[in-house]
PQR file with spaces between the fields and no chain letter, atoms N, CA, C, O and H, PARSE charges and radii, in Angstrom:
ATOM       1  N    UNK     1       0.834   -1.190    0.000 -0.4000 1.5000
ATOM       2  CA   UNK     1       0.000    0.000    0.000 -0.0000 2.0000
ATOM       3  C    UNK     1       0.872    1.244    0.000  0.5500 1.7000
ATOM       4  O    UNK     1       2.065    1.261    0.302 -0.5500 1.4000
ATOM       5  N    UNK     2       0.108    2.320   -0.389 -0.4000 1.5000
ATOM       6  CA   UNK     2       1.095    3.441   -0.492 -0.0000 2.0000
ATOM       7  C    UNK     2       1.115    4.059    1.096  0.5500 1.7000
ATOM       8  O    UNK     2       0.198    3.720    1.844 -0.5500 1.4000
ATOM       9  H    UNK     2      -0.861    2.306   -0.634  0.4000 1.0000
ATOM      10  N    UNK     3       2.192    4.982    1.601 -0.4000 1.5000
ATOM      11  CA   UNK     3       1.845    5.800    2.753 -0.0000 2.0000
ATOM      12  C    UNK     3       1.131    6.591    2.901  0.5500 1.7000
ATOM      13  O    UNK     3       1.021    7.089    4.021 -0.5500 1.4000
ATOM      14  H    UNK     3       2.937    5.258    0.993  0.4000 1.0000
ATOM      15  N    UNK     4       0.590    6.897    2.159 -0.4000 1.5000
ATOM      16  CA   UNK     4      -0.757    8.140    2.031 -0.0000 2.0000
ATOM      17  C    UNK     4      -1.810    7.642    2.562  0.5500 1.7000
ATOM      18  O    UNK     4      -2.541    8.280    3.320 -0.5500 1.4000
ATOM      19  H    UNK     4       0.680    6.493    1.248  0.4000 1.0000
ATOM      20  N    UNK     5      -2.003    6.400    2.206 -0.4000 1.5000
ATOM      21  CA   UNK     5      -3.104    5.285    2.126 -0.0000 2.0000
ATOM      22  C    UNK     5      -3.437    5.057    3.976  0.5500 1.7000
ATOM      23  O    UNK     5      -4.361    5.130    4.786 -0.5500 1.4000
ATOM      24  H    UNK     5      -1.409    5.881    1.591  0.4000 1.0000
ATOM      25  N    UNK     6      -1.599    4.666    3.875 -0.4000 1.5000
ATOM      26  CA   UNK     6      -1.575    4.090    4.928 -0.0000 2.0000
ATOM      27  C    UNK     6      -1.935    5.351    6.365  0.5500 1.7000
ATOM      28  O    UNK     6      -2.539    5.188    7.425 -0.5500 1.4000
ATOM      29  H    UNK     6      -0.849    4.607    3.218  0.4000 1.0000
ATOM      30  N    UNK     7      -1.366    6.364    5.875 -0.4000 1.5000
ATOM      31  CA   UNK     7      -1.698    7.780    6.912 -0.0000 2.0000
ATOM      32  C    UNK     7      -3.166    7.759    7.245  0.5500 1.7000
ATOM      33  O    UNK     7      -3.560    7.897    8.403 -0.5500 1.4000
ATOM      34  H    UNK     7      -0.876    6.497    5.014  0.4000 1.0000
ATOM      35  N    UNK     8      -4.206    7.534    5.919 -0.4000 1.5000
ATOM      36  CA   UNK     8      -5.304    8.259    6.541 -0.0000 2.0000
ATOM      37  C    UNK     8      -6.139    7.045    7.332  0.5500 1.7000
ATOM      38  O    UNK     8      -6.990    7.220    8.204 -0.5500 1.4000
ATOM      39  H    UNK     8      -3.885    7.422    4.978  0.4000 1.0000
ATOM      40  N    UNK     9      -5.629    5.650    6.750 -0.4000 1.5000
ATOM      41  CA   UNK     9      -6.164    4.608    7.375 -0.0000 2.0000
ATOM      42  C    UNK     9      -5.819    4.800    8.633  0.5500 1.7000
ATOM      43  O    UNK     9      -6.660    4.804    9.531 -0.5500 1.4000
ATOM      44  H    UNK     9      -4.938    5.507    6.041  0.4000 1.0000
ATOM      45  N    UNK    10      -4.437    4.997    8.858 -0.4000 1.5000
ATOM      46  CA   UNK    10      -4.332    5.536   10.530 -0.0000 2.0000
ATOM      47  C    UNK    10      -5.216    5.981   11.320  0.5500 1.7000
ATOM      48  O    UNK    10      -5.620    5.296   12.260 -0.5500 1.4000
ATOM      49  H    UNK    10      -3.753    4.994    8.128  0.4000 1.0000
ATOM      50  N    UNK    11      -5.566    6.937   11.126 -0.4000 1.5000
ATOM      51  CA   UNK    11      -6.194    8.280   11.374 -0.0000 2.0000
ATOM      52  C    UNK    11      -7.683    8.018   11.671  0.5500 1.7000
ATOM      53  O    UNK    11      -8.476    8.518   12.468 -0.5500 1.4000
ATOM      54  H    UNK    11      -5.238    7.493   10.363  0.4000 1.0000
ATOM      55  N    UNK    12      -7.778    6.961   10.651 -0.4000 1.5000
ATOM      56  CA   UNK    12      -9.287    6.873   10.516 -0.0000 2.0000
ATOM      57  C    UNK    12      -9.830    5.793   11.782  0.5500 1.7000
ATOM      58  O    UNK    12     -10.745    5.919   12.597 -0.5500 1.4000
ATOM      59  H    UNK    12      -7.133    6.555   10.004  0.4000 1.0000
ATOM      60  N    UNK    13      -8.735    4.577   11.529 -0.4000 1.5000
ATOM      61  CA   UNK    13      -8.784    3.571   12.700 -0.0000 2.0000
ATOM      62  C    UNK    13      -8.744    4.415   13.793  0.5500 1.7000
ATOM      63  O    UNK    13      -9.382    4.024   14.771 -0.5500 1.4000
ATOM      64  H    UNK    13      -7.992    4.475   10.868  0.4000 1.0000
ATOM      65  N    UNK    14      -8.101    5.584   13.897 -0.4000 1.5000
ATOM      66  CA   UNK    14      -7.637    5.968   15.528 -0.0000 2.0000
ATOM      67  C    UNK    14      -8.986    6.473   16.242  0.5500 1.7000
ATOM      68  O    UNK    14      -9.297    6.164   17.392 -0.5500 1.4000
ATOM      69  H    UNK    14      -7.583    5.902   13.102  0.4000 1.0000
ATOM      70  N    UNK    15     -10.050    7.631   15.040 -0.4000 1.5000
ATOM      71  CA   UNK    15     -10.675    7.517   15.797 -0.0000 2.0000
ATOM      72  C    UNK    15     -11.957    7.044   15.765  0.5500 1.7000
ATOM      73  O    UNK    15     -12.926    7.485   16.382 -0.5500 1.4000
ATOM      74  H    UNK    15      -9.798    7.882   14.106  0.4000 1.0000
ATOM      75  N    UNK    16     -11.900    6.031   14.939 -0.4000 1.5000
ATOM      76  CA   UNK    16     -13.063    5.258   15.586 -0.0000 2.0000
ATOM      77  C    UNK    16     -12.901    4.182   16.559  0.5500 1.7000
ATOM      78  O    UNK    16     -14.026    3.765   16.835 -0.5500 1.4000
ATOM      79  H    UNK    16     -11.113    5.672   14.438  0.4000 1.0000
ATOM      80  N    UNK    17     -11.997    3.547   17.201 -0.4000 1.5000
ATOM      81  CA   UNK    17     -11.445    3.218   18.307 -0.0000 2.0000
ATOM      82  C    UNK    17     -11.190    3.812   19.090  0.5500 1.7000
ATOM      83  O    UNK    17     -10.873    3.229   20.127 -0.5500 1.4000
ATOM      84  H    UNK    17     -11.084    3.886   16.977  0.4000 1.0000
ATOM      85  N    UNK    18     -11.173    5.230   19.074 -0.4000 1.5000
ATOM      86  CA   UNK    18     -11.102    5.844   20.744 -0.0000 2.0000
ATOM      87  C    UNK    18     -12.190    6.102   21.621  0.5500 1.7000
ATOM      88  O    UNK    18     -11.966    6.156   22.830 -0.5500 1.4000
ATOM      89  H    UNK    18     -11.430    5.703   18.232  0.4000 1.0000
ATOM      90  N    UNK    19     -13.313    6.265   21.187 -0.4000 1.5000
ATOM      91  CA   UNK    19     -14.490    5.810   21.966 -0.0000 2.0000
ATOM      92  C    UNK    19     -14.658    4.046   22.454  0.5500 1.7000
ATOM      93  O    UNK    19     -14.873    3.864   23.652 -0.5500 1.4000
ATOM      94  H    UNK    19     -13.496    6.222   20.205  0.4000 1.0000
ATOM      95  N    UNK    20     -14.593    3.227   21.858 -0.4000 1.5000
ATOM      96  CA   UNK    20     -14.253    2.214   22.596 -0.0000 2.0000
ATOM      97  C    UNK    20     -13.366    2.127   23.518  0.5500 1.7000
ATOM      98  O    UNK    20     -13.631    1.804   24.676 -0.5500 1.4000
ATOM      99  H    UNK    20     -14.418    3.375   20.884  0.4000 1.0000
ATOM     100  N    UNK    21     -12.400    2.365   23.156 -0.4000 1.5000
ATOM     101  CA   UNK    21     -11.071    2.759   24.433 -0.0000 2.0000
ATOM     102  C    UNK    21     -11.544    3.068   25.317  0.5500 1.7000
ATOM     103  O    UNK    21     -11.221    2.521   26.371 -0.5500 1.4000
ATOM     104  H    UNK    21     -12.185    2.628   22.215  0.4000 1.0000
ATOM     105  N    UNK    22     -12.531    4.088   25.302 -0.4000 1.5000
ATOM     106  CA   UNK    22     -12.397    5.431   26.672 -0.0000 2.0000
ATOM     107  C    UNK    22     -13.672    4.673   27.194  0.5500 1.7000
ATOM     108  O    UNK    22     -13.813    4.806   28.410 -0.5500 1.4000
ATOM     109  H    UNK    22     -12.794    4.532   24.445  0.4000 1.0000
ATOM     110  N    UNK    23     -14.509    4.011   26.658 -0.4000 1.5000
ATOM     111  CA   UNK    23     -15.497    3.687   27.282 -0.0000 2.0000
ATOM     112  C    UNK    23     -14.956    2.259   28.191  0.5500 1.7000
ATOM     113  O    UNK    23     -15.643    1.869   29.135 -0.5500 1.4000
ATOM     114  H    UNK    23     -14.394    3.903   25.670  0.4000 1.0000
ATOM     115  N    UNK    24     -13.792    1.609   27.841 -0.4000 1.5000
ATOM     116  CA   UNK    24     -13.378    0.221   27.967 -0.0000 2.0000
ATOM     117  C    UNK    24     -12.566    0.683   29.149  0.5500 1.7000
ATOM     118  O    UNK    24     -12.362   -0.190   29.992 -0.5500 1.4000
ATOM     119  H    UNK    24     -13.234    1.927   27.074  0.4000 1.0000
ATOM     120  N    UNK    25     -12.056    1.890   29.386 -0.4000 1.5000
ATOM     121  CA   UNK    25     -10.967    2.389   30.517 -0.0000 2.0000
ATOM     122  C    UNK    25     -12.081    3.399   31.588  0.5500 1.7000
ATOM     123  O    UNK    25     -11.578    3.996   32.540 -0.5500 1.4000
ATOM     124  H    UNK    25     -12.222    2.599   28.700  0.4000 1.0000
ATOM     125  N    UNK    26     -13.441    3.490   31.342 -0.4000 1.5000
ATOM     126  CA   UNK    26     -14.210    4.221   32.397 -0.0000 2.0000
ATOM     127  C    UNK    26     -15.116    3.235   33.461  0.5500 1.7000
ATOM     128  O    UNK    26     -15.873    3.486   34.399 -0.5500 1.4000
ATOM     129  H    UNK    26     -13.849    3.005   30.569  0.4000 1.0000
ATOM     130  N    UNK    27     -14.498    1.630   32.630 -0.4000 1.5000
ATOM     131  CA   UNK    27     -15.231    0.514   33.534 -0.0000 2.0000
ATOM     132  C    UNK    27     -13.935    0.279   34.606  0.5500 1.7000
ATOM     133  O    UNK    27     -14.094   -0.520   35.529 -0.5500 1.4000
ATOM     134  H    UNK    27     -13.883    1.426   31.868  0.4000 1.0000
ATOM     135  N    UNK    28     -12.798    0.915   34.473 -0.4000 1.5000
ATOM     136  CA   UNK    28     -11.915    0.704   35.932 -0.0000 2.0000
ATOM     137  C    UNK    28     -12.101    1.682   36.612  0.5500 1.7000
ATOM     138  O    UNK    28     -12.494    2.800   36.279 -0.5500 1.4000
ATOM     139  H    UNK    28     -12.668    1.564   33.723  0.4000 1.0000
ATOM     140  N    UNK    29     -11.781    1.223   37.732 -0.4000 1.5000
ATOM     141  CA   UNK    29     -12.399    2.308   39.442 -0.0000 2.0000
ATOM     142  C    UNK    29     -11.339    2.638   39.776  0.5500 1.7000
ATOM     143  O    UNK    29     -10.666    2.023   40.602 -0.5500 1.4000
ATOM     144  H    UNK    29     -11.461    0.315   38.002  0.4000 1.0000
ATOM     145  N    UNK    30     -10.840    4.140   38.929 -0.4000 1.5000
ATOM     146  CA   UNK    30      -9.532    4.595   39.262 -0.0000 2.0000
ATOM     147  C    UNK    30      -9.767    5.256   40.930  0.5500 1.7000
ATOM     148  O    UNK    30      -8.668    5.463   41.444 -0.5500 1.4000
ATOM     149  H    UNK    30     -11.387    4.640   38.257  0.4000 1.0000
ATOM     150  N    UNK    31     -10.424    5.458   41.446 -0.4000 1.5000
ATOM     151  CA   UNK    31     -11.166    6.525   42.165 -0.0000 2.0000
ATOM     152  C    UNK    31     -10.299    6.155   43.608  0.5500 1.7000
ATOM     153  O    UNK    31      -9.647    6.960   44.274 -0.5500 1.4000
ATOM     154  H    UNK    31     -11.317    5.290   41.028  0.4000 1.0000
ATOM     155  N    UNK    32     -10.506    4.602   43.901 -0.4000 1.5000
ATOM     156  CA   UNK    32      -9.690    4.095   45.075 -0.0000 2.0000
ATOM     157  C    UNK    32      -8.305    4.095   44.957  0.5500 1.7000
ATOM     158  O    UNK    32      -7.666    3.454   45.791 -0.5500 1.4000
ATOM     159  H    UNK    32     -11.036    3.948   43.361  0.4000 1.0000
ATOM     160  N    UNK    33      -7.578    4.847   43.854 -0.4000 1.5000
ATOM     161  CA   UNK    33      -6.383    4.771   43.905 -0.0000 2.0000
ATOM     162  C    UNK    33      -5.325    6.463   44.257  0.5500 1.7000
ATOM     163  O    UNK    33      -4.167    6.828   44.461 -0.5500 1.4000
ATOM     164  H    UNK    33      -8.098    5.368   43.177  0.4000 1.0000
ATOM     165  N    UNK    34      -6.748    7.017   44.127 -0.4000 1.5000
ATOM     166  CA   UNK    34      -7.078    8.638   44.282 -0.0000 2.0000
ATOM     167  C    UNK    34      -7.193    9.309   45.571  0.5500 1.7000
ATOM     168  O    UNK    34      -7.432    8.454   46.423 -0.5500 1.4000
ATOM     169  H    UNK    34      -7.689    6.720   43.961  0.4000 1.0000
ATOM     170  N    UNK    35      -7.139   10.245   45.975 -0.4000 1.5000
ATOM     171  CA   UNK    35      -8.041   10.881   47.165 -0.0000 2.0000
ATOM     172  C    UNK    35      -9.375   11.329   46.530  0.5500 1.7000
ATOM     173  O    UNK    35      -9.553   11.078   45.338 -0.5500 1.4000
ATOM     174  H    UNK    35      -6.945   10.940   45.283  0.4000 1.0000
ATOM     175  N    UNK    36     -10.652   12.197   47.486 -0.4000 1.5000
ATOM     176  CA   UNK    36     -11.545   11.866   47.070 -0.0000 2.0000
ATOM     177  C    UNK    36     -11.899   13.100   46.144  0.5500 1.7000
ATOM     178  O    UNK    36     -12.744   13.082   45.249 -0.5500 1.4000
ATOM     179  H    UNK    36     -10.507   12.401   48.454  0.4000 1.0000
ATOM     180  N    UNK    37     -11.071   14.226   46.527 -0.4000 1.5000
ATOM     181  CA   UNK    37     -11.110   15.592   45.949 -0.0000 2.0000
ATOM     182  C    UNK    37     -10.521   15.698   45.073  0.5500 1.7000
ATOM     183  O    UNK    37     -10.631   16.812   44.560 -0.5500 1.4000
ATOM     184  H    UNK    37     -10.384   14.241   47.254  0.4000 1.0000
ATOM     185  N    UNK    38      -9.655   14.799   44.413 -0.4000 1.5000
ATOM     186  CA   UNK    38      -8.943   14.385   42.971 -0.0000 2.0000
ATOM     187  C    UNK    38      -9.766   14.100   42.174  0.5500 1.7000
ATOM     188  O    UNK    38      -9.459   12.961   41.823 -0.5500 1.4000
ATOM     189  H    UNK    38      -9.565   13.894   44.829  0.4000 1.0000
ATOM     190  N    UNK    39     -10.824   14.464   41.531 -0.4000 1.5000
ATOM     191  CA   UNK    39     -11.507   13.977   39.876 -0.0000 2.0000
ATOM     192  C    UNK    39     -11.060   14.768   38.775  0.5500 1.7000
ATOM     193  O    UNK    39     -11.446   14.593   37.619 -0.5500 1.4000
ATOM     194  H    UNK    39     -11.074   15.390   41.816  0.4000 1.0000
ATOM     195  N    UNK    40     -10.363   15.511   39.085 -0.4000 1.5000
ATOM     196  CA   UNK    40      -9.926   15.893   37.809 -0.0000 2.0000
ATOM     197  C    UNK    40      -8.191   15.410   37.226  0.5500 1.7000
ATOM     198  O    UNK    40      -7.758   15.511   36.079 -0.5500 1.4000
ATOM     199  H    UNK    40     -10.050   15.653   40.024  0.4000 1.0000
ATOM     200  N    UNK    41      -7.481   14.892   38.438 -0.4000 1.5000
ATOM     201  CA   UNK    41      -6.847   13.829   38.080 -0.0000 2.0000
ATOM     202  C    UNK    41      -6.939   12.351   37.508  0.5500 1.7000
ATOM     203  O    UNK    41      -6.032   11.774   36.909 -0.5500 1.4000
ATOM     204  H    UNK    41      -7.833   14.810   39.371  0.4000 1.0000
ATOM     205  N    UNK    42      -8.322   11.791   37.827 -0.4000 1.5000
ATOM     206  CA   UNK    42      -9.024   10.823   37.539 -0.0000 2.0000
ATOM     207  C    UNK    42      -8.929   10.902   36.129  0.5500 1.7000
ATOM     208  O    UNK    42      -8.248   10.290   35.307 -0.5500 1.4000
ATOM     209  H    UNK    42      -9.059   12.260   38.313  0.4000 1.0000
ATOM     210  N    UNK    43     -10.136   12.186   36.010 -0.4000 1.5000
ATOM     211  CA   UNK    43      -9.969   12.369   34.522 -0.0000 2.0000
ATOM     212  C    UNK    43      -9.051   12.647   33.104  0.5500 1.7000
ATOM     213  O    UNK    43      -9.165   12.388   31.906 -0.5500 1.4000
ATOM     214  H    UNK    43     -10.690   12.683   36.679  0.4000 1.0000
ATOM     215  N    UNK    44      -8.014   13.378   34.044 -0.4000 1.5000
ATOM     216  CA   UNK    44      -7.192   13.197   32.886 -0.0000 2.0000
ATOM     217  C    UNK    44      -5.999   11.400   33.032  0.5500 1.7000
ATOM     218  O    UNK    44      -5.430   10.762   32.146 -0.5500 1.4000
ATOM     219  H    UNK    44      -7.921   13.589   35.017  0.4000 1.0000
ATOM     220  N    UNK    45      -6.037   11.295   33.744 -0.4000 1.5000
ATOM     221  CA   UNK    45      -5.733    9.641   33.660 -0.0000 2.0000
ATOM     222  C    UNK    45      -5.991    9.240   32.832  0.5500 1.7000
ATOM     223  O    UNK    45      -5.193    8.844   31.983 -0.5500 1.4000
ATOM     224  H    UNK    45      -6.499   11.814   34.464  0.4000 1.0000
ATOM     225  N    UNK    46      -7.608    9.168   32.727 -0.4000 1.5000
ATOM     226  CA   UNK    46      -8.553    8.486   31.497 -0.0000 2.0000
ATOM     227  C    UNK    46      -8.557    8.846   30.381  0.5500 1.7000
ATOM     228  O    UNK    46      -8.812    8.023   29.502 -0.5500 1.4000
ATOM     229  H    UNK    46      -8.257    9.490   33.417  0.4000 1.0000
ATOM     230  N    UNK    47      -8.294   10.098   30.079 -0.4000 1.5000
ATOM     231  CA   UNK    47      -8.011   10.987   28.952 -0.0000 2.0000
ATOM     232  C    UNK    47      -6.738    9.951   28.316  0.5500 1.7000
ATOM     233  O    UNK    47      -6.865    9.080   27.455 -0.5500 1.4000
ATOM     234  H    UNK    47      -8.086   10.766   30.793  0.4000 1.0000
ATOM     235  N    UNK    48      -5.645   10.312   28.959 -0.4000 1.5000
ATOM     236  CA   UNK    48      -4.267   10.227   28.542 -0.0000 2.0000
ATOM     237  C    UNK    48      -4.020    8.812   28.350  0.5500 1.7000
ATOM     238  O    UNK    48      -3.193    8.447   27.514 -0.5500 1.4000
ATOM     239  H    UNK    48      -5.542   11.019   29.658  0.4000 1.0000
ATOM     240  N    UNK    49      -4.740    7.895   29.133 -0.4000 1.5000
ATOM     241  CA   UNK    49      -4.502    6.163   28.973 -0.0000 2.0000
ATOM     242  C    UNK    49      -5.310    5.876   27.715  0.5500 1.7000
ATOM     243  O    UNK    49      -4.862    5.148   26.830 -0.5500 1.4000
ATOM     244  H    UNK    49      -5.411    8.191   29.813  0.4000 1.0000
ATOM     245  N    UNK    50      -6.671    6.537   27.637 -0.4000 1.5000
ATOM     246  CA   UNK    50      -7.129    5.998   26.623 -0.0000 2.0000
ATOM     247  C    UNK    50      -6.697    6.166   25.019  0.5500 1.7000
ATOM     248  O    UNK    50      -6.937    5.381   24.103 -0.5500 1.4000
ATOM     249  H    UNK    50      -7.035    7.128   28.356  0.4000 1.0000
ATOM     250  N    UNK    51      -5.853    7.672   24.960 -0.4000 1.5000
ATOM     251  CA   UNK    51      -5.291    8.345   24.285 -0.0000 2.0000
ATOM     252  C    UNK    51      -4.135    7.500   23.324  0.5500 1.7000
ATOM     253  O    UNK    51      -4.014    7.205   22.135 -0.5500 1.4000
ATOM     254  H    UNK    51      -5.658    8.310   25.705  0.4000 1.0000
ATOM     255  N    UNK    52      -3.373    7.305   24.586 -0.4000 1.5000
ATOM     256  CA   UNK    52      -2.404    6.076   24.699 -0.0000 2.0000
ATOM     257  C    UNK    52      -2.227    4.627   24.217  0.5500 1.7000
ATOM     258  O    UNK    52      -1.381    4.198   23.432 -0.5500 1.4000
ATOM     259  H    UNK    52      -3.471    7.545   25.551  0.4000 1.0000
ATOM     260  N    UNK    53      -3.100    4.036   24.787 -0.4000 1.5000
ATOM     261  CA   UNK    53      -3.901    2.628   24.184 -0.0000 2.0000
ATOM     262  C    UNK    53      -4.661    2.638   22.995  0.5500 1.7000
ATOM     263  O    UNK    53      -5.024    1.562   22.521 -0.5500 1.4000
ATOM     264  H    UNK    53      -3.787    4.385   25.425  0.4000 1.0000
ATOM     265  N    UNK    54      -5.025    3.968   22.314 -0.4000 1.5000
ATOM     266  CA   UNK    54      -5.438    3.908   21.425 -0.0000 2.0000
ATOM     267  C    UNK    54      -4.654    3.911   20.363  0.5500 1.7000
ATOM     268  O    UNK    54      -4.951    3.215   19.393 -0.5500 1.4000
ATOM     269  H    UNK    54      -4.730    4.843   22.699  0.4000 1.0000
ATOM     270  N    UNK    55      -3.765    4.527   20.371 -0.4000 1.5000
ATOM     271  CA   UNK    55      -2.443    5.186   19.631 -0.0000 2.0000
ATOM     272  C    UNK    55      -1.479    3.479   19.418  0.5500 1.7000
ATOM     273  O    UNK    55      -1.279    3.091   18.267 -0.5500 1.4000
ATOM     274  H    UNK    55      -3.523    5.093   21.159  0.4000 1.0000
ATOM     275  N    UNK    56      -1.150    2.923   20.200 -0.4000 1.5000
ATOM     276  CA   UNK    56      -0.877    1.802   20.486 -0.0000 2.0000
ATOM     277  C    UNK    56      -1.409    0.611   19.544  0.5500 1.7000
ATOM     278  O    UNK    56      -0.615   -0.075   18.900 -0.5500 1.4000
ATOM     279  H    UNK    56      -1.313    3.238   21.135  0.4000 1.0000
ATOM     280  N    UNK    57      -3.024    0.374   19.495 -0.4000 1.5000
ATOM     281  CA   UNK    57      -3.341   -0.397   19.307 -0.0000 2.0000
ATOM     282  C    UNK    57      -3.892    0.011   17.864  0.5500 1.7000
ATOM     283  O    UNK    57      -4.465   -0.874   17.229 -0.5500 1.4000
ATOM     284  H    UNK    57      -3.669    0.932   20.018  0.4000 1.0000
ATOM     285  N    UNK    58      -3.776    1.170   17.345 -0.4000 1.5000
ATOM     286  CA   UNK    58      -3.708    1.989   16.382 -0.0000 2.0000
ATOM     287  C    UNK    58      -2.371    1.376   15.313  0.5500 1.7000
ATOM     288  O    UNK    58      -2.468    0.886   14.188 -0.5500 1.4000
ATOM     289  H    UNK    58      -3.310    1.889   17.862  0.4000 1.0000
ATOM     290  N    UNK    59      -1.162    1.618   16.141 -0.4000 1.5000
ATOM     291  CA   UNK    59      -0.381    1.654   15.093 -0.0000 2.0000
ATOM     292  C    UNK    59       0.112    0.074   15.315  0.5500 1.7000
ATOM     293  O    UNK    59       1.084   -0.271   14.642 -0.5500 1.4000
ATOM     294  H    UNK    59      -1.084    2.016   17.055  0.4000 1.0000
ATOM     295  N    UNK    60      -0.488   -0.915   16.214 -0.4000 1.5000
ATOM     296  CA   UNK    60      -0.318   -2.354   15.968 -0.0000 2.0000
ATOM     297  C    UNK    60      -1.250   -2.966   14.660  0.5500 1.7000
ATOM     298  O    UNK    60      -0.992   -4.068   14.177 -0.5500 1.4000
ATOM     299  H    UNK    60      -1.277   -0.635   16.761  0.4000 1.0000
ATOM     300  N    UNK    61      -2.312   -2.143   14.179 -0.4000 1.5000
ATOM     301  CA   UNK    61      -3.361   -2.382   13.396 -0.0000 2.0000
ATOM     302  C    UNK    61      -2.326   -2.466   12.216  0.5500 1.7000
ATOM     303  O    UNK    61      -1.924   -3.502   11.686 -0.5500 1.4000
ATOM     304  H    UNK    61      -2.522   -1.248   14.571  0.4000 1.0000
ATOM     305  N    UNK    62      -1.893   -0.877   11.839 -0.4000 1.5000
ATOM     306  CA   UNK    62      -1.153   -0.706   10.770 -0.0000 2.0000
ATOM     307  C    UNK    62      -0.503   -1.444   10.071  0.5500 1.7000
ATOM     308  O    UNK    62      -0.671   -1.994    8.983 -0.5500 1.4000
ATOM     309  H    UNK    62      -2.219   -0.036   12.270  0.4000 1.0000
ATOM     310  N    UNK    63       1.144   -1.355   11.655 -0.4000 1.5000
ATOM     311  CA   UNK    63       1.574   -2.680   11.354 -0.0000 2.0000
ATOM     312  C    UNK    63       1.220   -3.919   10.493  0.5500 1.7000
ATOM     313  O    UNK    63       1.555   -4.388    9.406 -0.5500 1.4000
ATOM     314  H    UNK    63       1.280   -0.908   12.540  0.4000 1.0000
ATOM     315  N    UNK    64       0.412   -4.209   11.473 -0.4000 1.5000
ATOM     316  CA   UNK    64      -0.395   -5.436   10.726 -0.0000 2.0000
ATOM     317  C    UNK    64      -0.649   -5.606    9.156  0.5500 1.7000
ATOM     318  O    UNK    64      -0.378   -6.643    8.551 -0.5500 1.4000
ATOM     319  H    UNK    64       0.140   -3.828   12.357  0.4000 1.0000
ATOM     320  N    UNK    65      -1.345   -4.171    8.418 -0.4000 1.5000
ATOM     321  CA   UNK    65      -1.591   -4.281    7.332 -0.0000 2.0000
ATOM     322  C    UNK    65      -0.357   -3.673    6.672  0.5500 1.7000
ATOM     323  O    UNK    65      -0.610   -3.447    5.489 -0.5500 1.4000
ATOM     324  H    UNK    65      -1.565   -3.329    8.910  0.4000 1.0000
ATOM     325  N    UNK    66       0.471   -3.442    6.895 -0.4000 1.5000
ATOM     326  CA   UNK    66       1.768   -2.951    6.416 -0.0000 2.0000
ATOM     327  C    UNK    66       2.927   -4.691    5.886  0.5500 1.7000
ATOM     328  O    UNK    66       3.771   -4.998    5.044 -0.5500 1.4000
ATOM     329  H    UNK    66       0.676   -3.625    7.856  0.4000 1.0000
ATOM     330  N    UNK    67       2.196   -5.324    7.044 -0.4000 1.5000
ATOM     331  CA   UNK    67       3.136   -6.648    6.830 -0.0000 2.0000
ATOM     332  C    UNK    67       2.539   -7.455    6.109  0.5500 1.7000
ATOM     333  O    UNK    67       3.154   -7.877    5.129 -0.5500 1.4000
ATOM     334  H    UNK    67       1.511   -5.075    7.728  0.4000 1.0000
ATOM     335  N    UNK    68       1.333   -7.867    6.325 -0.4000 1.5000
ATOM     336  CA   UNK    68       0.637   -8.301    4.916 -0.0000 2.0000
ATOM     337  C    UNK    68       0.339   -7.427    3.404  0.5500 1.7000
ATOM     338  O    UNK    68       0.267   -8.246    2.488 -0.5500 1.4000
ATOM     339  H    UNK    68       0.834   -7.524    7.121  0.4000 1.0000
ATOM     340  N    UNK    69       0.288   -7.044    3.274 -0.4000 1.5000
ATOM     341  CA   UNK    69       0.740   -6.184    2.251 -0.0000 2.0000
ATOM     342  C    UNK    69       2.029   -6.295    1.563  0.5500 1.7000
ATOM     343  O    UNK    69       2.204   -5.979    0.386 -0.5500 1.4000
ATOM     344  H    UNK    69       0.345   -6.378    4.019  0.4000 1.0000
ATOM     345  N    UNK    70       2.793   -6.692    2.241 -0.4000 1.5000
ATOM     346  CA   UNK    70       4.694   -6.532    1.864 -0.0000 2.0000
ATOM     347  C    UNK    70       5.118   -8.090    1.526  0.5500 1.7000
ATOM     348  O    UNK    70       5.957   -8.541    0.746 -0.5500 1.4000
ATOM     349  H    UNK    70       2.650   -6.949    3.197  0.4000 1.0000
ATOM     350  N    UNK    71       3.935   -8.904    2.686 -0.4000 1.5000
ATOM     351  CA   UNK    71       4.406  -10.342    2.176 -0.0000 2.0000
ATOM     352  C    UNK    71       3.732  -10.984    0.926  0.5500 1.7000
ATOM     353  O    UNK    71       4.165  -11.810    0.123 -0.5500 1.4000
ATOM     354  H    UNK    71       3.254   -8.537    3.320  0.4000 1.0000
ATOM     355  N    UNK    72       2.230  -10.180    1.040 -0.4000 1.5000
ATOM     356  CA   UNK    72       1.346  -10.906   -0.550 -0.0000 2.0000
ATOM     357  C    UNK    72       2.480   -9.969   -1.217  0.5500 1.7000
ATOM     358  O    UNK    72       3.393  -10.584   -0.666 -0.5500 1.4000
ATOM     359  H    UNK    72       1.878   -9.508    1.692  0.4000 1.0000
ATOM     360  N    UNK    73       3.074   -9.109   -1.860 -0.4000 1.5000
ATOM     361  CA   UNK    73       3.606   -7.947   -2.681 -0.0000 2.0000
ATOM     362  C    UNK    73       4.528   -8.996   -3.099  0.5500 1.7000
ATOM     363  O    UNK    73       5.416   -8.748   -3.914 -0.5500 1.4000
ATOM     364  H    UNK    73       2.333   -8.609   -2.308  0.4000 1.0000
């Protein structure tokens, strides 16, 4: 595939997987690991992990079609 291709497929996977992410990282109970007047540390936790894991599992996708691609080629 070309990199162009491959850029917007990026992009595109990233965000339609980041709502899954963030919804998949708001079922852990960061809260007990917190004090109780901390939610806005909470939140950006969740922000930044899901951000993270998305990005991650984003460019393991790629990968993926980057290597099949190169081996049918």
């Amino acid at each position: 595939m070309e990199p162009q291709i491959l850029h917007i497929l990026e992009i595109i996977i990233f965000f339609l997987t980041f709502p899954f992410v963030f919804m998949a990282f708001n079922a852990f109970d960061l809260s007990k690991f917190f004090k109780k007047a901390m939610i806005w540390q909470i939140q950006i936790i969740y922000i930044f992990s899901a951000i993270i894991f998305t990005y991650l599992f984003t460019k393991a996708i790629i990968n993926l079609i980057y290597l099949s691609g190169s081996l049918l080629s």
